[in-house]
C-alpha positions in Angstrom: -76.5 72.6 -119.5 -77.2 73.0 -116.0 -80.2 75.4 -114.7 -80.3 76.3 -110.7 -83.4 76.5 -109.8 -85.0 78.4 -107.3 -88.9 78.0 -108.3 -89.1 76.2 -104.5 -90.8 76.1 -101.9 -89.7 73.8 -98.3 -92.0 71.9 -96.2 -91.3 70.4 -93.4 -94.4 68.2 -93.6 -97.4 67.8 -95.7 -100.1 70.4 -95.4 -102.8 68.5 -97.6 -104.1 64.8 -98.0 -101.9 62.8 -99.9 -102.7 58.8 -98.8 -105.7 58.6 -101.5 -103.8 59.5 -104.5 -100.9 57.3 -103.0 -103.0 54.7 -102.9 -105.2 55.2 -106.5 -102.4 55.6 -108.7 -101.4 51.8 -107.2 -104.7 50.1 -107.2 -105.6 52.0 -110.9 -108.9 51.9 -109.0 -111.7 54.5 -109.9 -115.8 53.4 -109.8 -116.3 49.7 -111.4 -112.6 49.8 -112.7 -110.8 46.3 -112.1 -108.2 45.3 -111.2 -106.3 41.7 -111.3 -105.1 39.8 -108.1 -102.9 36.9 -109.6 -102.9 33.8 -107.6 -105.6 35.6 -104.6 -109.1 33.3 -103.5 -110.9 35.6 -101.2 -114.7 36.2 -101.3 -116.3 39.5 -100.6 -113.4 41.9 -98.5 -113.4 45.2 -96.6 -110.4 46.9 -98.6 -108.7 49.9 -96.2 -106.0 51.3 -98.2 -104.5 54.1 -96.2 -101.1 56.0 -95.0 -101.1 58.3 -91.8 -98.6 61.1 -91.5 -97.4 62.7 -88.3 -98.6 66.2 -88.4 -101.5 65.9 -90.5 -105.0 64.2 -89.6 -107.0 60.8 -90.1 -109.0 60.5 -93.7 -108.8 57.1 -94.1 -110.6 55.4 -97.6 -112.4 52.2 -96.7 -114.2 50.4 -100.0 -115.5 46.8 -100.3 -114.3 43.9 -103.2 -116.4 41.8 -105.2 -115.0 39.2 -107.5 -116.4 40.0 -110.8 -117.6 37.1 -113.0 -116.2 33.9 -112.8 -112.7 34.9 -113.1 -110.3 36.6 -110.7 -111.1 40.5 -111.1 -112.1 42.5 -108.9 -114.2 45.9 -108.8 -114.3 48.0 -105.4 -117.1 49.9 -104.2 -117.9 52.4 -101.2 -118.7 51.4 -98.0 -121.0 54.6 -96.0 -121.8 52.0 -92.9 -118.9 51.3 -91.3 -117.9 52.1 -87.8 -114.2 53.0 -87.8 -111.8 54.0 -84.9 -108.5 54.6 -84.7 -106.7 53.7 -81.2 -103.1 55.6 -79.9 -100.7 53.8 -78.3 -101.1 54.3 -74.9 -103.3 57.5 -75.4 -107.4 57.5 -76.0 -109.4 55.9 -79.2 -110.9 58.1 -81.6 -114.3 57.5 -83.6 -114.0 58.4 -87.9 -117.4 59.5 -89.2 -118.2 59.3 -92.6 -116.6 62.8 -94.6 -119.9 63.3 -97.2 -117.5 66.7 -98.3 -118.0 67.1 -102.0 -113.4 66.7 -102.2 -114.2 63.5 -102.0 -117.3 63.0 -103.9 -115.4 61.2 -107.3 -113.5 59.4 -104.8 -114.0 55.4 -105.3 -113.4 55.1 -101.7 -115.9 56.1 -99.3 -113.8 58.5 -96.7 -113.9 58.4 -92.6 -112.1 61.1 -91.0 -111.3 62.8 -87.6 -109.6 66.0 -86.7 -107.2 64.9 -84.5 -103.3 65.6 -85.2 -100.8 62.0 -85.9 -98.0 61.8 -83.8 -94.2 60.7 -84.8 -92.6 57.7 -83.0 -96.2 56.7 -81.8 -98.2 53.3 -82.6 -101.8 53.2 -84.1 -103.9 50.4 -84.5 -107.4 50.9 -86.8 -110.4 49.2 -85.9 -113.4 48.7 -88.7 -116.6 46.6 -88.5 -119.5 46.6 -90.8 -122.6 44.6 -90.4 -122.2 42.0 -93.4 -118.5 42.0 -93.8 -117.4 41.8 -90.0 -114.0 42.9 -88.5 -110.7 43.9 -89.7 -108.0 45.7 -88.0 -104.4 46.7 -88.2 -101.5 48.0 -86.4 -98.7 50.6 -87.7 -96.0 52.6 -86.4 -95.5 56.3 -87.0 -91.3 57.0 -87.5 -89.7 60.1 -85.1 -88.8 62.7 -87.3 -86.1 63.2 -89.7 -83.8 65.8 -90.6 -82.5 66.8 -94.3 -79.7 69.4 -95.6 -77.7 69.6 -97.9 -80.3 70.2 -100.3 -79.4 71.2 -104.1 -81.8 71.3 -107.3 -80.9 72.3 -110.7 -82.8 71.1 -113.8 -80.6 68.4 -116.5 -81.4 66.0 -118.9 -81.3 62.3 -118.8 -80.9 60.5 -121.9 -82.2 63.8 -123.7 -85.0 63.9 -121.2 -85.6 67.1 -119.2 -85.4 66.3 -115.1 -85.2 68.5 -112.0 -82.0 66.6 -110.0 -82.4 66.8 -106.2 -79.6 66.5 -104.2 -79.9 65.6 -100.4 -78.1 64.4 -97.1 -80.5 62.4 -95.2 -79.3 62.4 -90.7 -80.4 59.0 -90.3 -81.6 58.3 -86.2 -79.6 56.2 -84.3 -82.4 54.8 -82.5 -84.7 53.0 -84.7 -84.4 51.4 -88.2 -86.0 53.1 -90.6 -87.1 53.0 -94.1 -87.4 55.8 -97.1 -89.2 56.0 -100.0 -88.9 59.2 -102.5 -91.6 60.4 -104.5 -92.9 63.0 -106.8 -96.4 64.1 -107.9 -98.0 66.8 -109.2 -101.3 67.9 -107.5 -103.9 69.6 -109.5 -105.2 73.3 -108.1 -108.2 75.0 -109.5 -108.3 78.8 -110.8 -111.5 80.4 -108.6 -111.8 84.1 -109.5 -114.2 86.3 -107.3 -115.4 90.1 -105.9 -117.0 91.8 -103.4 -120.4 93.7 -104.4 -122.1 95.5 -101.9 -120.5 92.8 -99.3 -121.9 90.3 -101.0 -119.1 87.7 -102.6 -119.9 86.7 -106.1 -118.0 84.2 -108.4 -116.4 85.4 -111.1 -116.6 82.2 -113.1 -120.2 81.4 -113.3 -121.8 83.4 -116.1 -124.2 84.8 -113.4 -120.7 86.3 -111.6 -119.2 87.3 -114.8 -122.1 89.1 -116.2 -122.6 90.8 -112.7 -118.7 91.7 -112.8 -119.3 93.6 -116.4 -121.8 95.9 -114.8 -120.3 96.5 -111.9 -116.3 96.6 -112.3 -116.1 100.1 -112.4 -117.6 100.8 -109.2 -115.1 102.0 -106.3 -114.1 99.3 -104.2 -114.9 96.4 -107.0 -111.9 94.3 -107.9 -111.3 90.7 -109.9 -109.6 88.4 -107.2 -107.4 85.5 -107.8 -107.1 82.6 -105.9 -105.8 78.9 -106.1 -107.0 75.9 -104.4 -105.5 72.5 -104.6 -107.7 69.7 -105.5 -107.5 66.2 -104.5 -106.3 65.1 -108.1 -102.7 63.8 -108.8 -100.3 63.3 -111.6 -97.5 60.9 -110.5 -94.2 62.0 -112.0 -91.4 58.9 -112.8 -88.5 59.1 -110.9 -85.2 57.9 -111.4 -81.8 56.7 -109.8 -78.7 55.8 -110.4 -78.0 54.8 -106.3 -77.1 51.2 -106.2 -77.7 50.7 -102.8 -81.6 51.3 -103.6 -83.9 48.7 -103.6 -84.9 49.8 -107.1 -82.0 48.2 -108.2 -83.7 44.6 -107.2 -86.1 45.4 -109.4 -85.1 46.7 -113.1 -82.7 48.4 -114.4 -81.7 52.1 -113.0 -81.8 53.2 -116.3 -85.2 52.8 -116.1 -88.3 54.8 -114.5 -90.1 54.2 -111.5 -93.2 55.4 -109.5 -90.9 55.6 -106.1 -87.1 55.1 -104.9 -87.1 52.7 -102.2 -83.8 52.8 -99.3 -83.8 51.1 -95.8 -80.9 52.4 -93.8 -79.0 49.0 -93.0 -76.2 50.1 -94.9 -75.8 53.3 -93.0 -77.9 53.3 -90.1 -77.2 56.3 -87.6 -75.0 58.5 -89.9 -75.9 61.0 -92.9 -76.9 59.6 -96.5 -76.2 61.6 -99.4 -77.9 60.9 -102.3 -79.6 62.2 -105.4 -82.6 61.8 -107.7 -84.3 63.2 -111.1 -87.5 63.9 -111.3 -89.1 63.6 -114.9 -90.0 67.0 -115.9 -93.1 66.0 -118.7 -95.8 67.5 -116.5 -94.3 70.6 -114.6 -95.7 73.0 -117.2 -99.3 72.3 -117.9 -100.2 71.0 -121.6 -103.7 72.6 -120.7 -105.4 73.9 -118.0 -106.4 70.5 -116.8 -103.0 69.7 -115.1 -102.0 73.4 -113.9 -100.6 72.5 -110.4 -98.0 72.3 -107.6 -95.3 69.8 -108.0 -94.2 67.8 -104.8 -91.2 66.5 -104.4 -91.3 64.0 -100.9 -88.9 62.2 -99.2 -90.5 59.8 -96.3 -89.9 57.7 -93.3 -92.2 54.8 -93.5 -93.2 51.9 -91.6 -92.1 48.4 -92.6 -95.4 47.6 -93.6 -96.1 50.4 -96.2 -92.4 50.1 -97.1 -92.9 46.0 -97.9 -96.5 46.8 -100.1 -95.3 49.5 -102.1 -92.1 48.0 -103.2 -93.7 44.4 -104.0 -96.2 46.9 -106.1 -93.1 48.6 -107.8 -91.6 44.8 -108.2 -95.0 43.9 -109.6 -95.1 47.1 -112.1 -91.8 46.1 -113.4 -92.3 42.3 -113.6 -95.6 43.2 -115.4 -95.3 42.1 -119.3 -92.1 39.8 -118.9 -94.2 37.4 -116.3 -97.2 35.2 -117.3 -100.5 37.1 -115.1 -100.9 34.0 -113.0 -97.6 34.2 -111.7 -97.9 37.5 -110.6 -99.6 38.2 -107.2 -101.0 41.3 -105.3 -99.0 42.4 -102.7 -99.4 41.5 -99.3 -100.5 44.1 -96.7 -101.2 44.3 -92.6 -105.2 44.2 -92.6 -106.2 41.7 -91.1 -109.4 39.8 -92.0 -108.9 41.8 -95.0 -107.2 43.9 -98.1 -105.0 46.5 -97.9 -102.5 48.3 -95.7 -102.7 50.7 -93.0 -99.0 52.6 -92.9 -97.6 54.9 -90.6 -95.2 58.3 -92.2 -92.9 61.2 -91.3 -92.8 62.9 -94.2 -90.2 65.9 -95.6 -91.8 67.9 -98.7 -90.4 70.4 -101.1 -92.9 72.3 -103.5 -91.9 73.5 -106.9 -93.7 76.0 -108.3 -93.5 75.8 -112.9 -97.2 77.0 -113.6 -98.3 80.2 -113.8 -101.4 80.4 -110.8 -103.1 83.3 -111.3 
């Protein structure tokens, strides 16, 4: 039986950082974790793994490799002396410091970031030297932006599993090729209770705050208040599709689950695109208050760069198991004189709202 749902929110683009958990649920990549390049000889590498969005501003994660042992592993670590700059086309270069904030603190990445705003249908190229490691740059393009209607959401099942369907009409522009990829996470928000005494703000959740509170609560003026804040911690939800003309249909079967639905608009470049897909519903109620979060629904306009890494990584997840390890190689990015890819995206974003935040 079909449910409408209306637990959602629209957003025309994204109001929080989204490239590092992107970019760490692909690399499985967290302090001295491996992870296996097939078929890759390189020594010691600057990794930059990063998206920019138009609208939103520069944290860019920049870590170093180092083959472990003898074999072909490799661990990443942070990198706090680089000098990083981002350059727009035609417009002035801006200097990234390292971001120390404690958001980033469990972060395996170390994080360089800059206040100015991303611009759509704009070019960016990244420069990064450190002392030991030398030079690597890269170039990406930012897409103009996108429009979406026709937008429908009701929760189904597939195969007995409980989805939220999302029907949509992508306007394709006329003027440039473009390619989409669809994905959905759930992003983690932490419960901070607080008051006001004597205009002094105290936190409710310390045992300090909490035994103040019980002294205090009956006071006039003194009340218990509630607020959320999102935390830079993921869940990536599966996807799935039925559309043949995805690229997804390259690489396994569309019965199956993936991390992201991949599209390029060859087949219908310059006129509206209807499609539709289901969103695995396992983690939109929280099993504990560990995951209690927002789930984020995106549709985005990528540049052929990010759009050829994370489909050989889908290609990769899916070949993983039926293909010998050897065969199987990392994918292939745009930084040059090192790992990684630097991606430019217009992003559309729809928030669904299944826990209780307060």
């Amino acid at each position: 039986m079909k449910i409408r749902n209306s637990k959602y929110l629209y957003k025309g683009y994204s109001p929080a950082v989204f490239w590092f958990y992107l970019f760490l649920s692909l690399l499985a990549a967290q302090s001295c974790k491996k992870y296996v390049y097939g078929n890759t000889q390189h020594n010691d590498k600057l990794v930059v793994l990063a998206e920019i969005t138009a609208d939103d501003t520069a944290n860019i994660p920049v870590s170093k490799s180092i083959i472990a042992g003898s074999g072909n592993q490799i661990v990443f670590q942070k990198i706090d002396n680089a000098s990083v700059s981002i350059n727009e086309q035609g417009g002035a270069t801006q200097r990234l410091w390292l971001n120390n904030s404690i958001v980033f603190s469990n972060n395996p990445a170390s994080i360089y970031s800059n206040n100015s705003v991303f611009k759509y249908n704009t070019d960016y190229t990244i420069h990064i030297t450190h002392p030991e490691l030398g030079p690597v740059s890269a170039t990406t393009h930012i897409p103009g932006p996108f429009m979406v209607d026709s937008i429908d959401s009701y929760e189904d099942n597939i195969s007995g599993k409980p989805v939220l369907v999302f029907d949509f009409t992508i306007n394709d522009p006329p003027a440039e090729k473009n390619y989409y990829i669809f994905d959905a996470v759930k992003q983690i928000v932490k419960l901070y209770r607080y008051f006001y005494w004597q205009g002094v703000q105290y936190n409710y959740n310390t045992p300090k705050g909490l035994n103040l509170f019980e002294q205090v609560k009956d006071q006039p003026g003194v009340t218990l208040i509630r607020d959320t804040i999102p935390i830079n911690k993921y869940i990536r939800l599966s996807v799935f599709t039925r559309d043949i003309k995805t690229d997804n249909d390259e690489f396994s079967s569309l019965d199956s689950s993936f991390r992201r639905i991949f599209i390029r608009d060859s087949l219908f470049s310059g006129q509206p695109y209807t499609s539709r897909l289901a969103v695995s519903r396992d983690h939109f109620v929280a099993a504990d208050s560990t995951e209690t979060g927002i789930v984020r629904l995106r549709i985005n306009s990528v540049s052929k760069e990010l759009y050829d890494y994370l489909s050989q990584y889908e290609k990769y997840k899916s070949s993983f198991g039926g293909v010998p390890i050897s065969q199987l190689s990392s994918p292939v990015g745009n930084i040059q004189n090192g790992l990684g890819v630097f991606g430019g995206v217009a992003r559309k974003e729809w928030i669904f709202y299944y826990d209780v935040l307060q």
